[in-house]
C-alpha positions in Angstrom: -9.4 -12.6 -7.0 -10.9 -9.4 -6.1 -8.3 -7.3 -3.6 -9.5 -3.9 -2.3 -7.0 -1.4 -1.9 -7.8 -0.5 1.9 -7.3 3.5 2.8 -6.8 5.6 5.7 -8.1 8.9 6.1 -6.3 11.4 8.1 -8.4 14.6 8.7 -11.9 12.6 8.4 -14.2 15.6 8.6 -15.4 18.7 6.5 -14.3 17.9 2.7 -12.8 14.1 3.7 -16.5 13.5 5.2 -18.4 15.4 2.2 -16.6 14.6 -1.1 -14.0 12.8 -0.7 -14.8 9.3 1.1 -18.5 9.2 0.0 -17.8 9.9 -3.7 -14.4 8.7 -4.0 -13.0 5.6 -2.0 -16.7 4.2 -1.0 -17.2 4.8 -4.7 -14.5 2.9 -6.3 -15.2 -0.9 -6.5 -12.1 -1.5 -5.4 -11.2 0.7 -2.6 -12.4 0.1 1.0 -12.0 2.5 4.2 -10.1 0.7 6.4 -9.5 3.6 9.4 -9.9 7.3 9.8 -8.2 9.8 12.1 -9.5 13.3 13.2 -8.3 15.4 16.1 -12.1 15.8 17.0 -12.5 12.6 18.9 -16.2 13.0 18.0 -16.0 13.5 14.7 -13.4 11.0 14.2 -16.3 8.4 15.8 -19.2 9.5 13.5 -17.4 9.3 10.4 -15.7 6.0 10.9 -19.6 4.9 11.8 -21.0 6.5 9.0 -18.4 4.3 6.3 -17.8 1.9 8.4 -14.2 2.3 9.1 -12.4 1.9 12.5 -12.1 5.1 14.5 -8.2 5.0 15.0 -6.9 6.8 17.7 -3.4 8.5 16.5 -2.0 9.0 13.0 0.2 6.2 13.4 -2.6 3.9 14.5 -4.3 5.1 11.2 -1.4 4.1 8.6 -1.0 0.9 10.8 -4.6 -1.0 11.3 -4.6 -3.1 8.8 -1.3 -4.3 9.6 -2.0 -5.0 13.4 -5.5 -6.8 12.2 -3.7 -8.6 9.3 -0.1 -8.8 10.9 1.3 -8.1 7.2 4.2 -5.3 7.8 2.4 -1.7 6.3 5.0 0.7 5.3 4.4 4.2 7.6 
C-alpha cells in the first residue's frame, strides 16, 4: 500500500512557495500537499493552485482539512 504523508503549509509564500514545497514535499514520493495558509488571501490562492492544495482559510482550518474531508480525528 502506498500512503502519502499529507502536509500543511502555514506561511505558503516567499521561501514555502520557492524551495520548500516545490523541491521538498512535491518532491518526495511520498508526501502530498494537502492545504496551505497565508495571511495574503491572494497568495494563499495562487500557491494552493500552483500544487494543487486547498486554499485553507485560518491556521486551524490548515492542521484540520484532511480530517474534515476524511473525518479521521488530526491531532492540532
Amino acid at each position: 500500500m502506498s500512503e502519502h504523508v499529507k502536509w500543511g503549509g502555514l506561511g505558503s509564500g516567499g521561501i514555502a512557495r520557492r524551495r520548500t514545497i516545490p523541491e521538498g514535499i512535491a518532491a518526495a514520493p511520498n508526501a502530498r500537499l494537502a492545504a496551505v495558509f497565508d495571511v495574503d488571501a491572494g497568495v494563499n490562492r495562487a500557491v494552493a493552485a500552483q500544487f494543487g492544495a486547498a486554499a485553507a482559510l485560518s491556521v486551524q482550518e490548515t492542521a484540520c482539512y484532511e480530517s474534515a474531508r476524511t473525518g479521521r480525528a488530526v491531532d492540532v
